[in-house]
Structure formats: structure tokens, C-alpha cells
C-alpha positions in Angstrom: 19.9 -14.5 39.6 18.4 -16.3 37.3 19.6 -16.3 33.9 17.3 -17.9 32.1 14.6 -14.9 33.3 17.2 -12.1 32.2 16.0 -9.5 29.7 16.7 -10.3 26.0 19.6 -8.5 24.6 20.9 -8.2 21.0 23.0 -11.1 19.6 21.2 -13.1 21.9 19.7 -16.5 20.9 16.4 -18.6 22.0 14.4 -20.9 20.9 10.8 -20.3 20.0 7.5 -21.1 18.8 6.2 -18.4 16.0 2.8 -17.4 16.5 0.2 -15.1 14.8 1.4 -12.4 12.1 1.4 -9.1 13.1 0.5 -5.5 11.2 4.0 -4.6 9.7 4.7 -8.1 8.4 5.7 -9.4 12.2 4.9 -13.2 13.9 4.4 -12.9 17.9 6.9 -15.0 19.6 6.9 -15.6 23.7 9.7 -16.1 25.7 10.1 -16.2 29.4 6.9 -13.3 29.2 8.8 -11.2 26.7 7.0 -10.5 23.5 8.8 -10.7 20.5 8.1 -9.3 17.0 9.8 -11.8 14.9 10.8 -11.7 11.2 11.6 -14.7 9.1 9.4 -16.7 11.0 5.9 -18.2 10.1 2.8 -19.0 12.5 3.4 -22.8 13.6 6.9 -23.2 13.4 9.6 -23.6 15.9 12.5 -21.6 15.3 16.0 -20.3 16.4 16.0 -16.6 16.5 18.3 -14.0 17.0 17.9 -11.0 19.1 18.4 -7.9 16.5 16.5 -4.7 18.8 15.4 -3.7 21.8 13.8 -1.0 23.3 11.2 0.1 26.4 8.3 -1.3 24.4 9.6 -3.8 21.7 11.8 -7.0 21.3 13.2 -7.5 17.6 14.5 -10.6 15.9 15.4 -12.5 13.1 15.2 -16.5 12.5 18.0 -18.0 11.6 17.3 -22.0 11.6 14.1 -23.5 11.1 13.7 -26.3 13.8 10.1 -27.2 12.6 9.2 -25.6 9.2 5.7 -24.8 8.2 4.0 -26.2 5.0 3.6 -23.1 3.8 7.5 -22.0 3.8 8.9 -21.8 0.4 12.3 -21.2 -1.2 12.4 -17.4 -1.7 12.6 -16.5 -5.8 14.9 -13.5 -5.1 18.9 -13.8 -3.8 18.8 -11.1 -1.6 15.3 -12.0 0.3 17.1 -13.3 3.5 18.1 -12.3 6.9 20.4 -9.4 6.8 19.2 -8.7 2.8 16.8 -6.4 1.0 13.9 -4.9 3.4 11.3 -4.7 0.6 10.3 -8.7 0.0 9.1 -9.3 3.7 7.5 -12.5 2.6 8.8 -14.2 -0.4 9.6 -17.0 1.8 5.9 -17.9 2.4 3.6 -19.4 0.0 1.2 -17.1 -2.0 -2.0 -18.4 -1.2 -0.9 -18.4 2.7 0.5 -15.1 1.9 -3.2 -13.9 1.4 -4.2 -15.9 4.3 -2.2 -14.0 6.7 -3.3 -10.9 4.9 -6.8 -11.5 5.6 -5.8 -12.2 9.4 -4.0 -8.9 9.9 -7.1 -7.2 8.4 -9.8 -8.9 10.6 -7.7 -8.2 13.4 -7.0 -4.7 12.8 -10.6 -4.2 13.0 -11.5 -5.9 15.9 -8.9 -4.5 17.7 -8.7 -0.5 16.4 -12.1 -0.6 15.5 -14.4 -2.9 17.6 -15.5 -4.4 14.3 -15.6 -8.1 14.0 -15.3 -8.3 10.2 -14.5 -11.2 7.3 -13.2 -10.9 4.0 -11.8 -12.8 1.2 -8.1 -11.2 -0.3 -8.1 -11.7 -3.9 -5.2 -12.5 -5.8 -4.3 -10.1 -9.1 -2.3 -10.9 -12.5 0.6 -12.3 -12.1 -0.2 -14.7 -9.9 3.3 -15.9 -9.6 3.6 -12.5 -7.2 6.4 -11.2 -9.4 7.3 -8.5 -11.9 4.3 -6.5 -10.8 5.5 -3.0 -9.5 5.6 0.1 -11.8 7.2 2.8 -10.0 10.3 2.0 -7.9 12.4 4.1 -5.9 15.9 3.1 -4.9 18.8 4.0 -3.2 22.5 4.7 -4.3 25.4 2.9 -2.4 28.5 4.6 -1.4 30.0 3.0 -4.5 27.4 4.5 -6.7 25.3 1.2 -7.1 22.2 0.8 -7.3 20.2 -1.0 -3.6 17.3 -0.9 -1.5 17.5 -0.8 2.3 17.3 -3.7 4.7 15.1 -4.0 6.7 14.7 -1.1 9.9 18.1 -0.4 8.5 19.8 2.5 6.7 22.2 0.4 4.5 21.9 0.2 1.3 21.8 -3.7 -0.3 23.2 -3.4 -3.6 21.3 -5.3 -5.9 22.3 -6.3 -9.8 17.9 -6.9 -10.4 14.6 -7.0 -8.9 12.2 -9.6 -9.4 8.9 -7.5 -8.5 9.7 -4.6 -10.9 8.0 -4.8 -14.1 10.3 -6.1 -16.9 10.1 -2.6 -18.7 12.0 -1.6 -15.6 14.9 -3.3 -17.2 16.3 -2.9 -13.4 19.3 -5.2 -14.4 20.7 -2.6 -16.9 20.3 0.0 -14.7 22.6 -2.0 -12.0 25.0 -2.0 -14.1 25.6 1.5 -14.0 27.9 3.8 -11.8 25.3 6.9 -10.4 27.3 9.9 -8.8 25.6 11.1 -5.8 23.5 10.4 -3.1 20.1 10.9 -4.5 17.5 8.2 -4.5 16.8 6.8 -8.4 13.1 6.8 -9.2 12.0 4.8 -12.2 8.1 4.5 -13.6 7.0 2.9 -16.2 3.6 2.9 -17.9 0.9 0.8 -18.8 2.1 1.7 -22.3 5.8 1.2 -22.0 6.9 4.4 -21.5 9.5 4.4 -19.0 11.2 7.2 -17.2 14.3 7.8 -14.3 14.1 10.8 -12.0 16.6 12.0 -9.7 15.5 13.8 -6.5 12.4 15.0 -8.8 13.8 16.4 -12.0 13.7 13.6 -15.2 17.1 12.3 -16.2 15.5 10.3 -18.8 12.2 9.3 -20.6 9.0 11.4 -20.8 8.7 13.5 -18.2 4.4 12.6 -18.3 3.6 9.2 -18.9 0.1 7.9 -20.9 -1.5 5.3 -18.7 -4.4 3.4 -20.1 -7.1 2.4 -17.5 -10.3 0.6 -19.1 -10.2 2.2 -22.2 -9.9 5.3 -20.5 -6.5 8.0 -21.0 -4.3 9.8 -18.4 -1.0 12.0 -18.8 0.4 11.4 -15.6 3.9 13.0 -14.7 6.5 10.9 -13.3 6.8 12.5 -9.8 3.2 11.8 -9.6 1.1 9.2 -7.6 0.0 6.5 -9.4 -1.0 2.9 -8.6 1.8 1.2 -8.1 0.7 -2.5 -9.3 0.1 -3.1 -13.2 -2.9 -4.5 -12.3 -4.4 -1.9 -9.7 -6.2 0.8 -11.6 -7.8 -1.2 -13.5 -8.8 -3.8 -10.0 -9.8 -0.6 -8.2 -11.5 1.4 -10.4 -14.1 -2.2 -11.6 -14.0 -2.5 -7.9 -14.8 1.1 -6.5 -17.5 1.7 -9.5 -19.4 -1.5 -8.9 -19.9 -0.4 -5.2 -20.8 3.1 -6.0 -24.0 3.1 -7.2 -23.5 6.0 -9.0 -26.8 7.9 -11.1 -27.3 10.6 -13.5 -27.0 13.8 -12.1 -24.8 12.6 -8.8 -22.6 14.9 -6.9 -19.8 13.2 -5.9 -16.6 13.4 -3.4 -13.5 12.2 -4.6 -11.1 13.2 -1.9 -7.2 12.6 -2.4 -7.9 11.9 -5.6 -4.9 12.4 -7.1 -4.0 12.9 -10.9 -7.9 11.9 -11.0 -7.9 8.0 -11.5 -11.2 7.5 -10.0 -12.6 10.9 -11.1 -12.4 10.0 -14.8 -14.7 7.4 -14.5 -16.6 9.1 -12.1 -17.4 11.7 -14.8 -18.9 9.7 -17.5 -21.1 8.0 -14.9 -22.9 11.3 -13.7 -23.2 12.8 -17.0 -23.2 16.6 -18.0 -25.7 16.8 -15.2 -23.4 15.8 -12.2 -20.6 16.8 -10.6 -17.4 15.6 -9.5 -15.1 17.8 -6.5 -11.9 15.6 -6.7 -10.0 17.5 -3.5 -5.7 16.9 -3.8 -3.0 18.0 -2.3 -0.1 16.8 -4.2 1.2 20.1 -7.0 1.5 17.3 -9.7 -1.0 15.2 -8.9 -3.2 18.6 -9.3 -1.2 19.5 -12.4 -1.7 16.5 -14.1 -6.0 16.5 -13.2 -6.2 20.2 -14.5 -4.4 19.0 -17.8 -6.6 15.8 -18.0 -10.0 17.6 -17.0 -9.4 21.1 -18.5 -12.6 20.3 -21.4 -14.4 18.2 -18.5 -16.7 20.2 -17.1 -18.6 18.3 -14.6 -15.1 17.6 -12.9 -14.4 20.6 -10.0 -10.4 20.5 -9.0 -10.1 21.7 -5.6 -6.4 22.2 -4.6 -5.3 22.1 -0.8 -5.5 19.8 2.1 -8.6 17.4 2.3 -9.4 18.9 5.7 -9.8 22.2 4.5 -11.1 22.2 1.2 -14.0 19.6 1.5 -15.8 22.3 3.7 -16.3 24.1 0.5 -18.6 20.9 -0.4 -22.5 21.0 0.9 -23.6 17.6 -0.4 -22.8 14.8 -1.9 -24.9 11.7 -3.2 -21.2 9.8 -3.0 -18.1 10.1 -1.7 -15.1 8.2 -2.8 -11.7 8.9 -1.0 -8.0 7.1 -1.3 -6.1 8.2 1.5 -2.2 7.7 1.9 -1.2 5.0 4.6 -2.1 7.3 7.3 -5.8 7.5 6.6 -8.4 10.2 6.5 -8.5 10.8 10.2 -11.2 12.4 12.5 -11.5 15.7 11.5 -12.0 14.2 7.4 -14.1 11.9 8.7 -16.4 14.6 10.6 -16.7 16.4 7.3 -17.7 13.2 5.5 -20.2 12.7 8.2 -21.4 16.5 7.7 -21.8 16.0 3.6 -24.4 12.3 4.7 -23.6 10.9 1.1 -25.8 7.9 1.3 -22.7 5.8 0.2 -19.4 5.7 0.9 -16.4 3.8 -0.9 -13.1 3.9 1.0 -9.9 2.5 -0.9 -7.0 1.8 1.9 -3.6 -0.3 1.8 -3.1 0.1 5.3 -5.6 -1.8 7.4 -4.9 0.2 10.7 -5.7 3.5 9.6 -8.9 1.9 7.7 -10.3 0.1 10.8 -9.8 3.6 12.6 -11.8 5.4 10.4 -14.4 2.4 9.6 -15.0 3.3 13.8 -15.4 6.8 13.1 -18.1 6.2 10.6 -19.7 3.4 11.9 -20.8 5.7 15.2 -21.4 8.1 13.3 -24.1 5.9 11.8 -22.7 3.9 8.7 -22.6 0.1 8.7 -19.8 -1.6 6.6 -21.8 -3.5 3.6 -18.6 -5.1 1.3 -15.4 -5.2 2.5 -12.8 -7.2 0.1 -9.1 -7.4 -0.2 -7.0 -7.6 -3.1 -2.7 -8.7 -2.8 -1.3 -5.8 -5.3 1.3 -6.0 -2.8 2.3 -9.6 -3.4 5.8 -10.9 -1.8 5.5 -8.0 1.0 3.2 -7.9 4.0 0.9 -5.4 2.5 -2.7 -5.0 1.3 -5.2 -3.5 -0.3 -8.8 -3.3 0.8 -12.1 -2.0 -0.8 -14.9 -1.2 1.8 -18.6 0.5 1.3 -20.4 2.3 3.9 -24.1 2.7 3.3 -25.8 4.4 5.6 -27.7 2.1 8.6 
């Protein structure tokens, strides 16, 4: 037999030439017919990578020496963003700018390929443009010895850490490492647009406010820490100039907000319609739903329907617009039909996960929406994810 033609195993190492990124912050690699999803790696460069997982379906691997390098591979900012180090930072290595380049590419193909949509788009970057000390909630895991970590990548060990250079500098992660925490239960710190800080373990506060006053365009939420909010400094405020300048929003609308949790859209939604509109913001999430009771209980063009977006936006006839922020797994078909039944004449989806978008853009573009602005913004800079911003009108 051949050996050269022999099935990959792990610890094994080839040579290879990385090619296009891949949803889930993966470059394609080829060898002897075998596909491999390759970390590490970026598109142009030959590489020595090793084998890390196999299965039926999937080849795994790491590089560990760059033959050729690309212009756009950098020296990562954070220690522990290396092979066999922290999961979270799946791209520090790679310039910004290409960052958003490769962002762009995962989107365009997403939707060609999920959603028989050839699309284009620009990914805009957000303050700080240096990609760090952005994030405002953080959850992270407790070692064995009581430290502090986050988990490597596909991996349930924890990578103890003594900072994090994406965590807002409120965060004051590096005090934090420096503390013993007894137990097993994941540490969850936010921190507000107004410096409010709090730490939560396994849902009940430990520390700080238990509801936090975020500040969104001259605008005021209460927002409880096991709430969710955006997680970028930057992002409400992005989203919300974003979302309302594609709305086309008039006196007297009816509007969908669907998962619209502790009601960051809603508010500004509200004001827009006036006392002759009307807002249904639809949420799941107990204190999400607590929060937008507290925060709308002297609105009263805002309508808080509490249950699964499936089931409650049946109780909704009409709308004029519809605005929804699903989690990573989308609105789905059965949402979708419901949307479809309601006919606003515009639709504004916000998504950070381009597959579950470019499904859904297919379910609404046969059921007789064209896509009319499509953008993406990098609030998840240093990691493989985005955030896009797409209007439906009706064709």
C-alpha cells in the first residue's frame, strides 16, 4: 500500500497550501483528496500542519511552521493566541483590514451557497480600530486550581489566563486573575457603558449592581446583568443608527420587533411612531422581559409579548415594519412564514451569524422580498465573527 494515499491520522504531519476561509474561522487545505479544515493558517500560504481530529466527515489541524507566510500575517497582541492556547482570538494573527476581508468572503459565500444569493458587501470597521479592549460582557471559566481561563479551542480545558486584551479596561480582568475562585462555576463579568461593572456566578451577582444603566444615543436602559446585551462598546449604538436609517419608520407605524430583548431597538422604535403607533417587541428570555417591562412600564405605544417568537407573533395581524435580532441560530422557517403572513413592507434583519441569515434571506426572498442593503460591521474584531445588517423591501 501506498503510504503516501493513507488516511490522515492525528499527530500526523503534511505539508500544505492554505486556501479559502471557511464559516467557523477555518482555511480549506487539500491533501492527497482529503479536505482539511485548518486553523492557524491563512489563504496563500504554504504551511506545516498537524493533524489534531478526525472524524467520518471532517479532517482537523493546526499549523505549526509557516513555510511561506502571507502579507497579511501579523504578530498576535495576546500571549496566549497560539496553537494549543486560548479558543476565543481565532484571528489575532491576521491583519485587521484582511480580517474584514475574509469576513466579507465568508458572508458572500454563505449566501451563494445556503441561499442561492450572489450578494456584495462592504464590512465596516467600529471604534477601536486597534481590535482590542472592546467586549463588555465576558464569561469565563474556573481552572481546577481556581483560576481564572477560557477554553481552547474544540477543547474542554481551561487556559488560565492572568488578562485579556479584548475585554474592556473596566473589566479590570487582570485583578480578577489574581484571585483564587472556589468552585466550578463559570465567572460572568459586564460592564456598562457607564462604568458600572458587575461579577455573577452561575446567575446570582457576587458583586456590583445587579442592573446596569446603559446609555445608547442619548437614550436610558436598566439592564440586569444576566441579561442580553450587545456585547461590543460600540454595537448599540452601530446597530441601532444602522437598523433606524433602513427602517423607514412613520407616524402612526405598527411595528415587529421580534427577540427583542431588554428592548434596545424598541426604545427608539417608540419615539419614531409616536403616541399613534405601536411597537409588539416579542422575547423569550425572563430578564430580558423583566428588564423591557421596567423600562417600558409609562410607554404605552410599546406591547411586551412574553414567550417564544414562533408562537406569540401569531397574536400580530399587521405590521408596517418588522425588525428582528435572532440568536446565532436564526429565525427559521416557521418565523419566517409568520413574517411572510404579517407582509410589512420592510424588513430589517440584524444577524452575527451569516449561515443562519443567508437561510432565512432564502426564505424571504421566495416568498417575495428582494435584499436592498446588506452591510457588515467587525464588532467581533480578533475572532472569526460578524455582524451583518440586511433590509428586505418587498419586490
Amino acid at each position: 500500500m501506498d503510504t503516501s494515499e493513507a488516511k490522515l491520522v492525528v499527530g500526523d504531519r503534511v505539508t500544505v497550501e492554505i486556501g479559502g476561509v471557511a464559516h467557523g474561522g477555518h482555511f480549506i487545505a487539500r491533501h492527497n483528496g482529503q479536505v482539511i479544515f485548518v486553523r492557524y493558517g491563512i489563504t496563500g500560504e504554504k504551511a506545516l500542519i498537524e493533524i489534531t481530529g478526525t472524524s467520518s466527515k471532517v479532517v482537523r489541524a493546526d499549523v505549526v511552521e509557516i513555510l511561506e507566510p502571507s502579507p497579511a500575517r501579523v504578530e498576535p497582541p495576546c500571549k496566549y493566541a497560539h496553537p494549543g492556547g486560548c479558543g476565543g482570538c481565532d484571528f489575532q494573527y491576521i491583519d485587521l483590514a484582511f480580517q474584514r476581508e475574509l469576513k466579507r468572503r465568508v458572508v458572500v459565500e454563505q449566501f451563494l451557497r445556503l441561499g442561492g444569493l450572489e450578494v456584495d458587501l462592504d464590512v465596516k470597521g467600529v471604534e477601536p480600530l486597534d481590535g482590542l479592549h472592546w467586549r463588555t460582557r465576558m464569561d469565563f471559566a474556573v481552572s481546577k486550581s481556581g483560576r481564572i481561563g477560557l477554553y481552547g479551542s474544540r477543547s474542554n480545558e481551561v487556559i488560565e489566563i492572568d488578562d485579556c486584551l479584548i475585554a474592556v479596561e473596566n473589566m479590570k480582568v487582570s485583578e480578577v486573575a489574581t484571585r483564587k475562585w472556589n468552585g466550578s462555576e463559570r465567572l460572568e463579568i459586564a460592564s456598562s457603558s457607564t462604568n458600572q461593572l458587575n461579577i455573577s456566578r452561575a446567575g446570582r451577582s457576587i458583586s456590583g449592581p445587579t442592573e446596569l444603566k446603559e446609555e445608547v444615543n442619548g437614550l436610558s436602559y436598566k439592564v440586569s446583568a444576566q441579561s442580553f446585551w450587545q456585547s461590543h462598546k460600540k454595537a448599540p449604538s452601530t446597530l441601532v443608527n444602522e437598523a433606524m436609517g433602513l427602517l423607514g419608520l412613520q407616524d402612526g407605524d405598527v411595528v415587529c420587533d421580534l427577540y427583542g430583548g431588554a428592548g434596545l431597538f424598541a426604545a427608539a422604535m417608540s419615539k419614531r411612531v409616536g403616541a399613534s403607533g405601536k411597537v409588539h417587541l416579542i422575547e423569550l428570555d425572563r430578564h430580558a422581559t423583566a428588564d423591557a417591562k421596567k423600562g417600558f412600564a409609562l410607554t404605552k405605544n410599546v406591547e411586551i409579548h412574553i414567550g417564544k417568537v414562533e408562537i406569540e407573533i401569531r397574536k400580530v395581524a399587521k405590521a408596517d415594519v418588522l425588525l428582528l435580532d435572532p440568536p446565532r441560530t436564526g429565525a427559521g422557517k416557521e418565523v419566517v412564514e409568520q413574517m411572510l403572513r404579517i407582509a410589512p413592507r420592510t424588513i430589517v434583519y440584524v444577524s452575527c451569524d451569516p449561515a443562519s441569515l443567508a437561510r432565512d434571506a432564502k426564505y424571504l426572498t421566495e416568498g417575495g422580498y428582494a435584499i436592498s442593503h446588506l452591510v457588515g460591521y467587525d464588532l467581533f474584531p480578533m475572532t472569526s465573527h460578524v455582524e451583518c445588517v440586511v433590509q428586505f423591501t418587498r419586490d
